[in-house]
C-alpha positions in Angstrom: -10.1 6.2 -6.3 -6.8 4.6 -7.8 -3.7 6.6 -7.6 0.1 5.2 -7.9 1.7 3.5 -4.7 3.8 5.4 -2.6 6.8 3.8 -4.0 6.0 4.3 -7.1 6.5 0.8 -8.2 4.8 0.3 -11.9 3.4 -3.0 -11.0 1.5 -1.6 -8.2 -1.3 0.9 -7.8 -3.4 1.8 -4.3 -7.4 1.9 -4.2 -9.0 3.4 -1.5 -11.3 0.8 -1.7 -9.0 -2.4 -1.5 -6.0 -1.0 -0.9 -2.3 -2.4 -2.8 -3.4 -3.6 -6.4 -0.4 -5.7 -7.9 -0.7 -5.6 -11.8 1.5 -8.3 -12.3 0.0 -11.1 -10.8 -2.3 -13.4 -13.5 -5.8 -13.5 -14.2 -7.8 -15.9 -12.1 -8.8 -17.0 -15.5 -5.5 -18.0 -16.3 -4.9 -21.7 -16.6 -1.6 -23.8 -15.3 0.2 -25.1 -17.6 0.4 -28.9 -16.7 -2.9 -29.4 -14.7 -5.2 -26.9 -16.6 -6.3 -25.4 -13.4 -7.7 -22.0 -13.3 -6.4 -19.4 -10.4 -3.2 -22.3 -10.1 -0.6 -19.6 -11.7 -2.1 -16.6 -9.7 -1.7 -18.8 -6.0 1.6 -19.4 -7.1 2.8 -16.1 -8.1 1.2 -14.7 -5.0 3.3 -17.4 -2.9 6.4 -15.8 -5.0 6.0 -12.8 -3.5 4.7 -13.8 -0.2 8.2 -16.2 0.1 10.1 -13.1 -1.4 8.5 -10.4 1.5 6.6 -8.5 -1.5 3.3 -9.3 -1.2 0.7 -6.2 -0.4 -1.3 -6.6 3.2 -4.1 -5.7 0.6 -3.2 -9.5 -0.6 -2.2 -10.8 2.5 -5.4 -10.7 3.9 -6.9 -13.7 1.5 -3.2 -15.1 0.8 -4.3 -18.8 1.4 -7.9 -17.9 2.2 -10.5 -17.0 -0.7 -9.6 -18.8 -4.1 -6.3 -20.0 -2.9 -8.5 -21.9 0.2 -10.9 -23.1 -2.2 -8.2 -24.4 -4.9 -6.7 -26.4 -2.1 -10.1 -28.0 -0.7 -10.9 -28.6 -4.2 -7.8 -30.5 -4.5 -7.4 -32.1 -1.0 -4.6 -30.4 -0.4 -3.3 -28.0 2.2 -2.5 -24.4 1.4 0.9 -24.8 3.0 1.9 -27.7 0.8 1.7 -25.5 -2.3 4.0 -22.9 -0.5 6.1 -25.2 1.0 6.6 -26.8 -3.1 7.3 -23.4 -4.7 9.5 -22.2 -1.6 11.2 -25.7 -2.4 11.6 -25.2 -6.4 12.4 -21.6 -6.7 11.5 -20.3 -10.0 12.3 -23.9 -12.1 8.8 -24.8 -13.2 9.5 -28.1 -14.4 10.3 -29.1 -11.0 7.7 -27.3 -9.8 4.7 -28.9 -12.0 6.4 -32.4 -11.4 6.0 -31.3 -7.4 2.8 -30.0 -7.7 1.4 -33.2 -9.8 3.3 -35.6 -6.7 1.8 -34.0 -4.0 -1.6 -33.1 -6.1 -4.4 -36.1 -6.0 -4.3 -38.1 -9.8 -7.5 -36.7 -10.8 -7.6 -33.4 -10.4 -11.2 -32.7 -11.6 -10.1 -29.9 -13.7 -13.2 -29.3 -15.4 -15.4 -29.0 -11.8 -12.9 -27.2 -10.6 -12.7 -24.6 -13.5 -16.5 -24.2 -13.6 -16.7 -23.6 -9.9 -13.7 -20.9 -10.1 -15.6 -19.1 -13.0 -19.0 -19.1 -11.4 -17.8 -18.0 -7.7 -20.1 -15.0 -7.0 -23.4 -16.7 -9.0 -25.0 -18.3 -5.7 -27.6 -16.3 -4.0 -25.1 -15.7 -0.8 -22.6 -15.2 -3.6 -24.1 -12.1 -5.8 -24.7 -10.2 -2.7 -20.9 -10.5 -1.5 -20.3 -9.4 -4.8 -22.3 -6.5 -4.9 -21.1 -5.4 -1.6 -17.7 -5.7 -3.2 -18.9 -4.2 -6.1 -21.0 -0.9 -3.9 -17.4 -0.4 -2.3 -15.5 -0.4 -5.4 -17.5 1.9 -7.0 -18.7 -0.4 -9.7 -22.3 -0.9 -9.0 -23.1 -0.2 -12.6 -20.7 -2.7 -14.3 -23.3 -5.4 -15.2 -20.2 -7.1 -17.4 -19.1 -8.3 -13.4 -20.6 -11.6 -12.7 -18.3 -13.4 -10.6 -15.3 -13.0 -8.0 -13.2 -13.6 -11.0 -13.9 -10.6 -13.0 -14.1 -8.6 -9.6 -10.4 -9.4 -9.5 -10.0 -8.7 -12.9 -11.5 -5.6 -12.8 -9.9 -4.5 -9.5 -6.3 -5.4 -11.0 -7.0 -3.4 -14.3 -7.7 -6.1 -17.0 -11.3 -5.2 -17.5 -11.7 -1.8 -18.2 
């Protein structure tokens, strides 16, 4: 059941079933502007709010883990170098994507990457996490749910 947050806060709504949904954070499927990379502008916004003391537990609980994780292995990169370049350059993103493109590796393997985000949830092991995500959220019937991605999407309100 989604109701408004205690406080309130328009960018926010509470699920019984996952807890703090933030409505302002991007799609996964939402590329970065100078690398292309999918879920790239969602880690960072998260690490925004995480740096700034805002971010939900509900979000805190996979902050670095889950598609952030994955990003970062993807990359050969540590999670904590991503935070460590946003806490670094603030809210200037052309400092930030020439940080980012430094400490990133030269190819970045966009289109793997990108495929790989989009199909999280398609493996075997995969489409029964997701229907356990899917049983909890109420949401067995959406068949228009194929991956983590559109879980996400759907959880945060952009899939109706």
């Amino acid at each position: 059941m989604i109701q408004p947050t205690p406080t309130d806060d328009p960018n926010m709504l509470y699920s019984t079933a996952t807890g703090e949904i933030c409505l302002d954070l991007p799609s996964p499927y939402i590329p970065h502007k100078a690398t292309g990379l999918l879920h790239l502008p969602r880690f960072i916004a998260k690490i925004r709010k995480h740096l700034a003391g805002t971010l939900p537990k509900s979000y805190r609980r996979n902050f670095c883990k889950g598609f952030d994780r994955f990003l970062c292995l993807h990359l050969g990169v540590d999670p904590q170098a991503v935070v460590d370049a946003v806490r670094e350059c603030g809210n200037d993103e052309a400092k930030l994507d020439a940080k980012l493109l430094e400490i990133f590796p030269k190819d970045l393997r966009v289109a793997k990457w990108n495929r790989e985000c989009v199909q999280k949830g398609m493996s075997e092991m995969g489409r029964e996490a997701l229907e356990d995500a899917k049983r909890k959220m109420d949401a067995l019937d959406r068949t228009d749910i194929i991956s983590f991605a559109d879980m996400i999407d759907f959880d945060e309100q952009r899939i109706p």
